[in-house]
C-alpha positions in Angstrom: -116.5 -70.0 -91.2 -116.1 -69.5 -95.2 -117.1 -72.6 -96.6 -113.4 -72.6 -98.7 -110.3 -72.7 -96.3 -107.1 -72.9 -97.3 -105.2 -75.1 -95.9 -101.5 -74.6 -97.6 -99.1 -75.2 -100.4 -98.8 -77.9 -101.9 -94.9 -77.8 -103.2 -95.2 -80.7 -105.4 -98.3 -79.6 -107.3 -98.1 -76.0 -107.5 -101.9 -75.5 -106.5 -102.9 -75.1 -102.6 -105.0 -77.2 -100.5 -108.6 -75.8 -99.7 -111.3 -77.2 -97.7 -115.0 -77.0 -99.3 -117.3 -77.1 -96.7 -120.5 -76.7 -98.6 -123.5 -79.0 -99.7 -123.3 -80.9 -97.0 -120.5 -82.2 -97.6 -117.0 -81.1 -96.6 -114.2 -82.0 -99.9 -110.6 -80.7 -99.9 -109.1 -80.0 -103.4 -106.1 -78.7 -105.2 -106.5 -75.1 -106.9 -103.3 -74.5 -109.0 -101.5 -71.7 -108.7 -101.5 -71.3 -112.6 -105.2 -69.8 -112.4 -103.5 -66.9 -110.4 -101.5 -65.9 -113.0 -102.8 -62.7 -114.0 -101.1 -61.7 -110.0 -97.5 -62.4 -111.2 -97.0 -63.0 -115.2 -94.5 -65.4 -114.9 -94.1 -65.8 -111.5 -96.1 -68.0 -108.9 -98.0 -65.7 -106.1 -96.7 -64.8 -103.1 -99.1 -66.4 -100.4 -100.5 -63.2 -99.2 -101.5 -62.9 -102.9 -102.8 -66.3 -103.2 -105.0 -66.1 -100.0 -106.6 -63.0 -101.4 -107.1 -64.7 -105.0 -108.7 -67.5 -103.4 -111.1 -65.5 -101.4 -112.3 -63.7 -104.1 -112.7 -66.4 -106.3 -114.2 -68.9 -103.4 -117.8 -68.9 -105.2 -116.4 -70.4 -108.4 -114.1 -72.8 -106.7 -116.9 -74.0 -104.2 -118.9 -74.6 -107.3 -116.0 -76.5 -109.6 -115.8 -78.6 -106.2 -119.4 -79.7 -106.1 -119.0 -80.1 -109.6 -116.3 -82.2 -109.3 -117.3 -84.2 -105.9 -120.9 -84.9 -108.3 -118.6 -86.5 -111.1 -119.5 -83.4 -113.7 -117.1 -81.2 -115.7 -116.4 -77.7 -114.0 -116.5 -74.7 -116.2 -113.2 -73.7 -117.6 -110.6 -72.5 -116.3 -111.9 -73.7 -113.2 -111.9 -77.6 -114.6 -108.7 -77.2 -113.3 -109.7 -78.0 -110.0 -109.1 -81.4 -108.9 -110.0 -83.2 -105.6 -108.0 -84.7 -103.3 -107.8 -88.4 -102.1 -109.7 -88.9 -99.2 -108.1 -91.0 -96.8 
């Protein structure tokens, strides 16, 4: 299994869900959709789009996770990156 899995859209946010299983440690988060932007100018992603986007860019969002889950700053534009509540 990829240690990033989506898991969906999240309407509200604009950003989809992931799943960071990594570290040992397993984190969801929200990765906005405005750091796909270069897909669409001006548009949001279709999801096939943002799948692929996320896939590709898995290693920097696993790391902006573990960053994030250790209390430290992510590297932009990646800071954008935020956790979500565990329940």
């Amino acid at each position: 299994m990829s240690p990033v899995e989506v898991i969906g859209r999240d309407v509200a946010r604009e950003a989809y869900r992931v799943r960071v299983d990594a570290a040992g440690f397993a984190r969801t988060a929200f990765v906005p959709e405005c750091l796909m932007e270069t897909l669409r100018p001006g548009e949001r992603p279709s999801h096939q789009q943002a799948y692929e986007w996320i896939a590709a860019h898995r290693g920097k969002i696993e790391t902006a996770v573990i960053a994030r889950a250790a209390a430290r700053q992510p590297r932009p534009p990646y800071d954008l990156v935020t956790l979500a509540e565990e329940s």
